[in-house]
N, C-alpha and C positions, 0 to 999 in steps of 0.2 A: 504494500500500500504506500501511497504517497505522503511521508511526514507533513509535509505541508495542508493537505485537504484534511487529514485527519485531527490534525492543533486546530483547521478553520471549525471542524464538526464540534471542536470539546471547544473551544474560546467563543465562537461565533461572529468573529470579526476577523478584519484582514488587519488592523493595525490597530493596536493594545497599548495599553501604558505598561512601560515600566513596572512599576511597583508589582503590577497586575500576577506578571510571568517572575519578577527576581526572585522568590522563594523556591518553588516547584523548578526551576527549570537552570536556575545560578545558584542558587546553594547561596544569596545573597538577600540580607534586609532590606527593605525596600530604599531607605536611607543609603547604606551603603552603595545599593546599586546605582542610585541615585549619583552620588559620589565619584562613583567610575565613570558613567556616562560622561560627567562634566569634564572628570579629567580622560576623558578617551579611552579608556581603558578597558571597554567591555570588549567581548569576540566578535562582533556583529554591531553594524550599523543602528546607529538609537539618534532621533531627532524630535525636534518640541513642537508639541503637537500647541504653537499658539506664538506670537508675537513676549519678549522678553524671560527673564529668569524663573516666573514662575509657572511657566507653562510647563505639564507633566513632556517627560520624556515616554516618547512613545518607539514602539516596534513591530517592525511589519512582519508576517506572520512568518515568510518567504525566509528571510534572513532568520529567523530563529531556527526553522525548519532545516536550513541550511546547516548551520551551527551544529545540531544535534545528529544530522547525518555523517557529519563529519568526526562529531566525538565517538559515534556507533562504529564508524569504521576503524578510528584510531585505536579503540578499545578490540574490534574482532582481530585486529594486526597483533598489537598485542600478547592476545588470547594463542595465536599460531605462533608467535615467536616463542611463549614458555612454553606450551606442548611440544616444542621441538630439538 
């Protein structure tokens, strides 16, 4: 199945706040996450869903999707380099 169509079936949107996904999905506070966004630092593209500082940080559904196919492969690599 496709990561992507499946995060749209369980979230219901294409682009999510921050806070929304940092727990479930970063292993990160929403604060924190908050945090890294500002300073760059997350694995995937995050932009402010509004004009100035207090607009939430938001994430489109694609680039998480992405993210996490990438960590599934990183981790099945892994998985074949200690079985070997």
């Amino acid at each position: 199945m496709n990561t992507a169509f499946l995060l749209m079936a369980q979230i219901g949107k294409v682009v999510v706040p921050l806070e929304q996904i940092s727990d479930e999905y970063l292993g990160l506070a929403p604060r924190t996450a908050a945090n890294y966004a500002k300073a760059g630092r997350l694995p995937f593209p995050v932009f402010r869903g509004g004009q100035g500082n207090k607009a939430p940080w938001l994430v489109n559904i694609n680039d998480l999707a992405a993210y996490l196919d990438k960590q599934r492969d990183e981790a099945a690599k892994d998985q074949v380099n200690r079985a070997a």
